[in-house]
mmCIF file of the N, C-alpha and C atoms, coordinates in Angstrom:
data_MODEL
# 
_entry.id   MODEL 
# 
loop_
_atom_site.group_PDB 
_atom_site.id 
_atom_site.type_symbol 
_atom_site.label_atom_id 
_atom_site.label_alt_id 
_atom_site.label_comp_id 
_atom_site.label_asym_id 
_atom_site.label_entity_id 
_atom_site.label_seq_id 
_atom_site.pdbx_PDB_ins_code 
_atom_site.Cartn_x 
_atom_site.Cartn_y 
_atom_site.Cartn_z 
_atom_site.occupancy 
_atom_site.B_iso_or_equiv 
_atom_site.pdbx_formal_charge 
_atom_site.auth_seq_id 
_atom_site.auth_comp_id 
_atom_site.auth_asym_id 
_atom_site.auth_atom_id 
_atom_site.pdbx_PDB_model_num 
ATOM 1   N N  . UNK A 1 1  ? 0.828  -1.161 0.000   1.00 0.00 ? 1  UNK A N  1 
ATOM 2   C CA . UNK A 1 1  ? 0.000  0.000  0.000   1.00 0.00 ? 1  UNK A CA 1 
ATOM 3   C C  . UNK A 1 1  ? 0.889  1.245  0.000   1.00 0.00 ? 1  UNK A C  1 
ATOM 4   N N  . UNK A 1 2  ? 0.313  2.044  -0.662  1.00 0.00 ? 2  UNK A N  1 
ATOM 5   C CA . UNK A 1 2  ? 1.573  3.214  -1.044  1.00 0.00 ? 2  UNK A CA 1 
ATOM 6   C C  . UNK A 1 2  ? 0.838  4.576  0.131   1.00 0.00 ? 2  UNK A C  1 
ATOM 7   N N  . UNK A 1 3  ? 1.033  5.133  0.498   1.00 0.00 ? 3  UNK A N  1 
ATOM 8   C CA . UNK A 1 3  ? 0.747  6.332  1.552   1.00 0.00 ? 3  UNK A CA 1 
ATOM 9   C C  . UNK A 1 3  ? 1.399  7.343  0.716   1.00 0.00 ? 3  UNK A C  1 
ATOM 10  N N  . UNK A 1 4  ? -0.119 8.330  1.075   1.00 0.00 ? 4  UNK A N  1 
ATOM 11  C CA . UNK A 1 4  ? -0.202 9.668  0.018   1.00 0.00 ? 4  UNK A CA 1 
ATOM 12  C C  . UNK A 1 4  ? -0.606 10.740 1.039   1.00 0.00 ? 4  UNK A C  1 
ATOM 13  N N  . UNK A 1 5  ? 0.225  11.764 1.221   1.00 0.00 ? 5  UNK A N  1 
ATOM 14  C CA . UNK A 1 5  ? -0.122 12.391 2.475   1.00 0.00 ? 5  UNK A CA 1 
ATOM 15  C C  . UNK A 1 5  ? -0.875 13.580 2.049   1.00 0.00 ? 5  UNK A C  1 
ATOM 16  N N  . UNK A 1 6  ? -0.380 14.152 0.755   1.00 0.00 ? 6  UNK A N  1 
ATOM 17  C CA . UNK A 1 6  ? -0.677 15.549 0.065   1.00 0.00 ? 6  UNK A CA 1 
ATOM 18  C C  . UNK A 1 6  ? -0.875 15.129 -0.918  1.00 0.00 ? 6  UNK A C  1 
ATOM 19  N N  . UNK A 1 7  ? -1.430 15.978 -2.323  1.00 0.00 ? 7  UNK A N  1 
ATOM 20  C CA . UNK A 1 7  ? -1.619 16.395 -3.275  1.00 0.00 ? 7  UNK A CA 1 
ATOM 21  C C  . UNK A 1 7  ? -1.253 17.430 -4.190  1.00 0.00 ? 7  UNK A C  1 
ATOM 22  N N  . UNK A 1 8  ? -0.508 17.368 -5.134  1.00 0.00 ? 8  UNK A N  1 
ATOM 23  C CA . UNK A 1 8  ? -0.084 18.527 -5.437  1.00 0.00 ? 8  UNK A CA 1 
ATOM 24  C C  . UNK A 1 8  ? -0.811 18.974 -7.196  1.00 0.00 ? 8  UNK A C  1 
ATOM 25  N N  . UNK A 1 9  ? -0.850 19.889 -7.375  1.00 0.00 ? 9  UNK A N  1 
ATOM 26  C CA . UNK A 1 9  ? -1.037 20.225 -8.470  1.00 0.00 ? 9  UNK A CA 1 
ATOM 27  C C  . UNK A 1 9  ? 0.096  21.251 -9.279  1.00 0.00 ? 9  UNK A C  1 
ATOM 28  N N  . UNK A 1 10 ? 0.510  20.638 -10.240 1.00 0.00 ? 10 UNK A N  1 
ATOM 29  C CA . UNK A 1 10 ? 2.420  21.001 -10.931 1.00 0.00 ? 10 UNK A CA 1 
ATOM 30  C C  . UNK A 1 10 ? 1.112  21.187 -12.134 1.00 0.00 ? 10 UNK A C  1 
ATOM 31  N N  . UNK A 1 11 ? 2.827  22.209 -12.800 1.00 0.00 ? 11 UNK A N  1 
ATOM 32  C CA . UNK A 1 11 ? 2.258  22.840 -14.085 1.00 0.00 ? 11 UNK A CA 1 
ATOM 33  C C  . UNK A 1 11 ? 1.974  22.095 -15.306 1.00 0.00 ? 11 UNK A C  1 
ATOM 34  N N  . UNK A 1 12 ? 1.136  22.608 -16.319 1.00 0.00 ? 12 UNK A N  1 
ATOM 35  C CA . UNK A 1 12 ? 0.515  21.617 -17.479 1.00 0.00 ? 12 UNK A CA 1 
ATOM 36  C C  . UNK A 1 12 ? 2.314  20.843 -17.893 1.00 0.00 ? 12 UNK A C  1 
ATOM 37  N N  . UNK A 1 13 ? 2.194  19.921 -18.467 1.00 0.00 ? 13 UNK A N  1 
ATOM 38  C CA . UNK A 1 13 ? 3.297  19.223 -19.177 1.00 0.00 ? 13 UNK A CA 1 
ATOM 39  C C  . UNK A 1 13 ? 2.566  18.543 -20.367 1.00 0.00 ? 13 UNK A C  1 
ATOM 40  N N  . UNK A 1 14 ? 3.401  18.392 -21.082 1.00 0.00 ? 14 UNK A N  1 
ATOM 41  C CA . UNK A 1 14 ? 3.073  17.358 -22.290 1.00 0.00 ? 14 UNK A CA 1 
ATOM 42  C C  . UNK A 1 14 ? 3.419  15.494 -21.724 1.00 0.00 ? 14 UNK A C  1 
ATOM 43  N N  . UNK A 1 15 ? 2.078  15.029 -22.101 1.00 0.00 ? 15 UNK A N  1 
ATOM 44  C CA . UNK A 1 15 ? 1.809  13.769 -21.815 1.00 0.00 ? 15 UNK A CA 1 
ATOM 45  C C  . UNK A 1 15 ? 2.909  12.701 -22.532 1.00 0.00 ? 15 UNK A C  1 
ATOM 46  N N  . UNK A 1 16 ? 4.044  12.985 -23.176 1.00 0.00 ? 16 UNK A N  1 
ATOM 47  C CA . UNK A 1 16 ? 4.972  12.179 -23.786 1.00 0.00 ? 16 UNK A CA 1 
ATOM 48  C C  . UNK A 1 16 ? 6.220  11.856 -22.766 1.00 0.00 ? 16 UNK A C  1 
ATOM 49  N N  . UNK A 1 17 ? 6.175  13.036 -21.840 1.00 0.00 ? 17 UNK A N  1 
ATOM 50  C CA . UNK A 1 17 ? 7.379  13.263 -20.874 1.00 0.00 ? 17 UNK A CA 1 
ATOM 51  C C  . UNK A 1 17 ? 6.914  12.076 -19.869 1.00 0.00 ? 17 UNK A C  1 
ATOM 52  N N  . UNK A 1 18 ? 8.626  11.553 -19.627 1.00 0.00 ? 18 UNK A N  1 
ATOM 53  C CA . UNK A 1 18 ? 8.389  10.490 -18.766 1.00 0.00 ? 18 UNK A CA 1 
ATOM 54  C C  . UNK A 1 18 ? 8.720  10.714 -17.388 1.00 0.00 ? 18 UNK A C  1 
ATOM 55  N N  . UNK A 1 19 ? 9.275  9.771  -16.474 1.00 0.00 ? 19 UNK A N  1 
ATOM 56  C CA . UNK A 1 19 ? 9.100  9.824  -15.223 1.00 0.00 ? 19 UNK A CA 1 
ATOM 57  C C  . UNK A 1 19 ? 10.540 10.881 -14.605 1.00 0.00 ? 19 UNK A C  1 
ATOM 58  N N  . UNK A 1 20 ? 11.677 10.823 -14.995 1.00 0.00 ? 20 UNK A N  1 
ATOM 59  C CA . UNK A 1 20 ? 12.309 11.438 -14.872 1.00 0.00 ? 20 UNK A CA 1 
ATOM 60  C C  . UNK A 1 20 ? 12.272 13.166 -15.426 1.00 0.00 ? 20 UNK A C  1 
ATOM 61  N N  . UNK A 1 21 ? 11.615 13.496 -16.359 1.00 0.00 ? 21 UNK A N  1 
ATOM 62  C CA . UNK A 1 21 ? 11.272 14.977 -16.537 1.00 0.00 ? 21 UNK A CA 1 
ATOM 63  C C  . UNK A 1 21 ? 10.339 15.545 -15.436 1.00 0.00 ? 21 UNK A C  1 
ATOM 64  N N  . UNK A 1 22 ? 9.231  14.637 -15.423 1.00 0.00 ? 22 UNK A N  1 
ATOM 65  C CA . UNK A 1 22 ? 7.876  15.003 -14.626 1.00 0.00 ? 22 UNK A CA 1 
ATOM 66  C C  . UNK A 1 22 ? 9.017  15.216 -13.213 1.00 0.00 ? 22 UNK A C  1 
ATOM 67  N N  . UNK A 1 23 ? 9.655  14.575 -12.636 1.00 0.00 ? 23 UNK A N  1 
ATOM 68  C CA . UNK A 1 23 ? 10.442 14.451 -11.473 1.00 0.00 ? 23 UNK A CA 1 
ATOM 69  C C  . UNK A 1 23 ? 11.259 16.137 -11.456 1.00 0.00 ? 23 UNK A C  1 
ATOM 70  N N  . UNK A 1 24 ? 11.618 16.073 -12.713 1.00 0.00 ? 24 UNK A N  1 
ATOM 71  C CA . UNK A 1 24 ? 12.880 17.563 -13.008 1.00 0.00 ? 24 UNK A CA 1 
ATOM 72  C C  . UNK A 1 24 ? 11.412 18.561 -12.947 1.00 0.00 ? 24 UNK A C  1 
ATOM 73  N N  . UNK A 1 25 ? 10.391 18.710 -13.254 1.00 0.00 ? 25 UNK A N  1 
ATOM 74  C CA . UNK A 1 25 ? 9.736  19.751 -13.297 1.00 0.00 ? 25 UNK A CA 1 
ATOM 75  C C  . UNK A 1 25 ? 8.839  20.176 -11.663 1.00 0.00 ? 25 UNK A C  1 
ATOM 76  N N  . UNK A 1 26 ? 8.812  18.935 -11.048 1.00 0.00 ? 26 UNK A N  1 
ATOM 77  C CA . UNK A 1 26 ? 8.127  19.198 -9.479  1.00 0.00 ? 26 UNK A CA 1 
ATOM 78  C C  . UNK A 1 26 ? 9.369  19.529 -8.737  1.00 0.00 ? 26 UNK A C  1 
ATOM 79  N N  . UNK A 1 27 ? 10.702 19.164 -8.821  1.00 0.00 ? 27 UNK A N  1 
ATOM 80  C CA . UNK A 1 27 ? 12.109 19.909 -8.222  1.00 0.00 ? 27 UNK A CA 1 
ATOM 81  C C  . UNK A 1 27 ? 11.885 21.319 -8.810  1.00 0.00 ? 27 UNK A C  1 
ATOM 82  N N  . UNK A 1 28 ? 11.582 21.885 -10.129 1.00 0.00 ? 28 UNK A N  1 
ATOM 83  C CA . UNK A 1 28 ? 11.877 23.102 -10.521 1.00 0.00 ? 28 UNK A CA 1 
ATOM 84  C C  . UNK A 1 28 ? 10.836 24.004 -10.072 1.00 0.00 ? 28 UNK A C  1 
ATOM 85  N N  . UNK A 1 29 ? 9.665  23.325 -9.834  1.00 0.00 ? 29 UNK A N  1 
ATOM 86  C CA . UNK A 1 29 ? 8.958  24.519 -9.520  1.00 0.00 ? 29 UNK A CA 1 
ATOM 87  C C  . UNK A 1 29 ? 8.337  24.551 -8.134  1.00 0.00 ? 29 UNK A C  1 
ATOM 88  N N  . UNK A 1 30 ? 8.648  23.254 -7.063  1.00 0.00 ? 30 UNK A N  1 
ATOM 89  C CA . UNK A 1 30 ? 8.375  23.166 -5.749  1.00 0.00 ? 30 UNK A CA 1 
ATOM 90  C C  . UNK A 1 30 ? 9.366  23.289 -4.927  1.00 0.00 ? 30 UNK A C  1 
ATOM 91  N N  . UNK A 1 31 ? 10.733 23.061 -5.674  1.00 0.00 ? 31 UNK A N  1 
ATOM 92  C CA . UNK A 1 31 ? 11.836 23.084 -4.731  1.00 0.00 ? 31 UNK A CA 1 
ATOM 93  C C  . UNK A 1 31 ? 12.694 21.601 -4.571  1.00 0.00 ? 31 UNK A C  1 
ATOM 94  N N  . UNK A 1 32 ? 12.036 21.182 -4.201  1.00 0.00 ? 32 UNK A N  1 
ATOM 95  C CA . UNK A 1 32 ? 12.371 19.295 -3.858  1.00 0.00 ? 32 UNK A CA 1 
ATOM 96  C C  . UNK A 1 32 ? 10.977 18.866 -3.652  1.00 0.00 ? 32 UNK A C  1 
ATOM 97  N N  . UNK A 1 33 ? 11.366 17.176 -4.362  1.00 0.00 ? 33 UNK A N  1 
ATOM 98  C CA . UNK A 1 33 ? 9.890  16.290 -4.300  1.00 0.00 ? 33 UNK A CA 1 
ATOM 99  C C  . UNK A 1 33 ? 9.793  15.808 -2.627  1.00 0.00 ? 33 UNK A C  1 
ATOM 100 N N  . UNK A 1 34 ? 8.926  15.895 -2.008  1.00 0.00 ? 34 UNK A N  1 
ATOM 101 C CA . UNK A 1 34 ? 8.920  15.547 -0.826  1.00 0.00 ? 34 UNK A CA 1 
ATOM 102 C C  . UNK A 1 34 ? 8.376  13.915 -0.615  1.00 0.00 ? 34 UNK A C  1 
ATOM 103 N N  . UNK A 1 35 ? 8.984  12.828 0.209   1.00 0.00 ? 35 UNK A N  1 
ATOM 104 C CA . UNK A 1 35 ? 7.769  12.275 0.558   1.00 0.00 ? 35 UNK A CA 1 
ATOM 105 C C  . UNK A 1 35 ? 6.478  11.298 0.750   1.00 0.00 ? 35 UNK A C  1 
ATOM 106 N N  . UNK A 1 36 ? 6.309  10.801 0.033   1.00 0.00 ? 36 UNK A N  1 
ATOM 107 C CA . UNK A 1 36 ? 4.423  10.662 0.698   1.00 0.00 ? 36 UNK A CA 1 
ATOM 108 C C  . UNK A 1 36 ? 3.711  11.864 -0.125  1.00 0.00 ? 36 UNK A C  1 
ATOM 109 N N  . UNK A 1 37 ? 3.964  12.297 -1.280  1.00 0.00 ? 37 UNK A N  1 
ATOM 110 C CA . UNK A 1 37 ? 3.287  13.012 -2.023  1.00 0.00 ? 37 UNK A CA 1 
ATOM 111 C C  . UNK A 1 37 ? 2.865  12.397 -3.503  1.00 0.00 ? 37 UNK A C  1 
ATOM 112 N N  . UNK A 1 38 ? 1.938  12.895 -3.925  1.00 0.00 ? 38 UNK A N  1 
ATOM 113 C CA . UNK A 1 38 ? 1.473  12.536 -5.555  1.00 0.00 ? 38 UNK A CA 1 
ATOM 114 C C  . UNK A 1 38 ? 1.602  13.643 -6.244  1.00 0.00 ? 38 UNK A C  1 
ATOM 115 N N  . UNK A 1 39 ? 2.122  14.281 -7.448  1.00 0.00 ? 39 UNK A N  1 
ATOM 116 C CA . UNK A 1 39 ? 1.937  15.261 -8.115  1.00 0.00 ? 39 UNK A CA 1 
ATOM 117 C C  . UNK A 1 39 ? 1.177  14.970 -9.026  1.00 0.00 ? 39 UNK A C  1 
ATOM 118 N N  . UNK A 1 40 ? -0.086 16.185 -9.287  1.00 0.00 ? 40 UNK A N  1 
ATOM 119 C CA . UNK A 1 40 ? -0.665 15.686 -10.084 1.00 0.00 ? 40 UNK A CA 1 
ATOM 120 C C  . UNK A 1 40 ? -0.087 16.484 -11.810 1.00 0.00 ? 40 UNK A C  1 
ATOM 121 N N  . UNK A 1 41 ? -0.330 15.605 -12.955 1.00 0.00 ? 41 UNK A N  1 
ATOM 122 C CA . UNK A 1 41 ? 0.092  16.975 -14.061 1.00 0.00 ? 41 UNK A CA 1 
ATOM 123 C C  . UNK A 1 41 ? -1.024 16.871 -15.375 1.00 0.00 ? 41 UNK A C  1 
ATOM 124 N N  . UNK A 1 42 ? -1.623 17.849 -15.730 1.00 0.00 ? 42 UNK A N  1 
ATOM 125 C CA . UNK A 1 42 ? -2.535 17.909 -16.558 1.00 0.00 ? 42 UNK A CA 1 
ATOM 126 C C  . UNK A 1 42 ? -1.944 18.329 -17.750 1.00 0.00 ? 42 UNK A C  1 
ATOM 127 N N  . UNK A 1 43 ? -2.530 17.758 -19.018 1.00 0.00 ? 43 UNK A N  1 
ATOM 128 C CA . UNK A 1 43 ? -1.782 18.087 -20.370 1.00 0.00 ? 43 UNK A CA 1 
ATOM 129 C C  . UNK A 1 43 ? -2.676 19.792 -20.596 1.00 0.00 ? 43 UNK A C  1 
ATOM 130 N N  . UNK A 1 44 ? -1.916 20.422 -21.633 1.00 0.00 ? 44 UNK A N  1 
ATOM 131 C CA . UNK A 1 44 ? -2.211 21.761 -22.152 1.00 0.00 ? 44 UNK A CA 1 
ATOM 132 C C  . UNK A 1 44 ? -3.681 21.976 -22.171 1.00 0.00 ? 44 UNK A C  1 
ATOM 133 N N  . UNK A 1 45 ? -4.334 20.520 -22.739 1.00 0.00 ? 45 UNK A N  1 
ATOM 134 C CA . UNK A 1 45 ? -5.641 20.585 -23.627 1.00 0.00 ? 45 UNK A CA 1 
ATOM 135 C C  . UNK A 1 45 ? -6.805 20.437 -21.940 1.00 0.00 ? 45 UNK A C  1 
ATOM 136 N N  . UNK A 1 46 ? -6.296 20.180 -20.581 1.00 0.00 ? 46 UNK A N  1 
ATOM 137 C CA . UNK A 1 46 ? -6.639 19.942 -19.884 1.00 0.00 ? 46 UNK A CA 1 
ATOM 138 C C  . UNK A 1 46 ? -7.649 18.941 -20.057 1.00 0.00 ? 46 UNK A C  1 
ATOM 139 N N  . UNK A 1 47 ? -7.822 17.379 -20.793 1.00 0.00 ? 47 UNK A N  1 
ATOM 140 C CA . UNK A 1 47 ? -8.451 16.355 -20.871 1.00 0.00 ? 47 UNK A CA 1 
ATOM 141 C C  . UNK A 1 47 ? -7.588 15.359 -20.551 1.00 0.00 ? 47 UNK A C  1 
ATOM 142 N N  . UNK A 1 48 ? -6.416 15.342 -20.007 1.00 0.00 ? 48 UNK A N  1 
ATOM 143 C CA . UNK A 1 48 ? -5.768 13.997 -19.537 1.00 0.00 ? 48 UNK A CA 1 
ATOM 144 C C  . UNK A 1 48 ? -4.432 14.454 -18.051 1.00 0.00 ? 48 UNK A C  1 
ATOM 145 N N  . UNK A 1 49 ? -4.666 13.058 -17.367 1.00 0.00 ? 49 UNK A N  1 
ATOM 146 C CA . UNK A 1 49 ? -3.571 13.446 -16.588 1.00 0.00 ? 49 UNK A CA 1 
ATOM 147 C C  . UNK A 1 49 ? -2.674 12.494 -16.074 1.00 0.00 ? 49 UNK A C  1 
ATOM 148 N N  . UNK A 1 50 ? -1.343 12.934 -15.543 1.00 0.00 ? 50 UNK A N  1 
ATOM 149 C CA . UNK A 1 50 ? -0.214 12.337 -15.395 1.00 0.00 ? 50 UNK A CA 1 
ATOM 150 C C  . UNK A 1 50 ? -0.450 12.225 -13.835 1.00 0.00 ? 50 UNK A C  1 
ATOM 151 N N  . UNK A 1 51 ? -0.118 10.658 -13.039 1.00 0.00 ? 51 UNK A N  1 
ATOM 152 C CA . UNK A 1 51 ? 0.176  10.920 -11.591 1.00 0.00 ? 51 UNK A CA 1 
ATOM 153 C C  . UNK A 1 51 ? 1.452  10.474 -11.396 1.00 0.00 ? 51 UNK A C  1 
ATOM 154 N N  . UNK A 1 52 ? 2.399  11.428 -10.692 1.00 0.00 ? 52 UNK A N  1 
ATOM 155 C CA . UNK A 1 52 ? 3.365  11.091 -10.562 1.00 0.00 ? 52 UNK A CA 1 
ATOM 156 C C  . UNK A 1 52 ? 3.634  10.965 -8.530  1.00 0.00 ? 52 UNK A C  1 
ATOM 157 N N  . UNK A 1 53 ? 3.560  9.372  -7.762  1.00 0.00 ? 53 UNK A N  1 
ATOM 158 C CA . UNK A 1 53 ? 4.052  9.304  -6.707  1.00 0.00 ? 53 UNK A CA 1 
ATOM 159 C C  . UNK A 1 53 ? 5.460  9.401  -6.057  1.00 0.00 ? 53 UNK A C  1 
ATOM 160 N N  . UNK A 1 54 ? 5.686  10.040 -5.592  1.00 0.00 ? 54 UNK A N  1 
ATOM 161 C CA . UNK A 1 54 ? 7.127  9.740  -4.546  1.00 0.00 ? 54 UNK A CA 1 
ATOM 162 C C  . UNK A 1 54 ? 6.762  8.955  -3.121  1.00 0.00 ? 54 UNK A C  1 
ATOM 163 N N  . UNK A 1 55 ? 7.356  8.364  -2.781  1.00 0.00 ? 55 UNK A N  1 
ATOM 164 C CA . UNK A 1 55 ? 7.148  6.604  -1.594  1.00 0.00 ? 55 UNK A CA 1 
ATOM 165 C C  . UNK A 1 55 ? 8.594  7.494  -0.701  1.00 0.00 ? 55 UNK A C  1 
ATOM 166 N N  . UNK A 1 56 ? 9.100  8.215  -1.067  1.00 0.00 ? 56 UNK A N  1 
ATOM 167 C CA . UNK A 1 56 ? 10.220 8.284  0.105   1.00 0.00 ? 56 UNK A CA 1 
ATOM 168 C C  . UNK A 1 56 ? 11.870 7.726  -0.377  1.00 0.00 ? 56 UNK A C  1 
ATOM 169 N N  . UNK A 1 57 ? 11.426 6.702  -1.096  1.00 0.00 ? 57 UNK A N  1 
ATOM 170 C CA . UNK A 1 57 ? 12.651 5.852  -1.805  1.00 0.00 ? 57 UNK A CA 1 
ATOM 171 C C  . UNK A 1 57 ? 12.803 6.224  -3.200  1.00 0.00 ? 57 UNK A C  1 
ATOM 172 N N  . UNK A 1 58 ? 11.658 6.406  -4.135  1.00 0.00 ? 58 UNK A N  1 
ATOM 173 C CA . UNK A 1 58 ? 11.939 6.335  -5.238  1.00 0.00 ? 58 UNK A CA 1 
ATOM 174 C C  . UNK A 1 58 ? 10.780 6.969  -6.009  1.00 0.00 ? 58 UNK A C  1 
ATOM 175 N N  . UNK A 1 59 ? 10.518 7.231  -6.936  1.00 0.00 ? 59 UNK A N  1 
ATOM 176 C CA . UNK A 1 59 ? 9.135  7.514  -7.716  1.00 0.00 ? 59 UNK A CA 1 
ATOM 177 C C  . UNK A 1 59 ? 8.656  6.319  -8.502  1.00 0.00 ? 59 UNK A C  1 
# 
């Protein structure tokens, strides 16, 4: 079971970007991924979305 403490909402991205960008863009615009968090990321067209978890160890 994965534990999700927060929610975040990160800026639109394009749905092609993989796990390591999505990772470079919640460092660039939160600071550091914390956690026990989910980021959430919505494409431009706002009809699809990316969840990206951090567990503490790894994404």
């Amino acid at each position: 079971m994965i534990r999700i403490d927060a929610i975040w909402l990160v800026t639109a991205m394009g749905m092609r970007a993989g796990t390591k960008t999505a990772l470079a863009r919640v460092i660039a615009v939160l600071g550091v991924a914390k956690p026990h968090c989910a980021y959430l990321f919505a494409n431009r067209c706002a009809n699809g979305m990316k969840v990206l978890v951090h567990d503490g160890v790894g994404v």
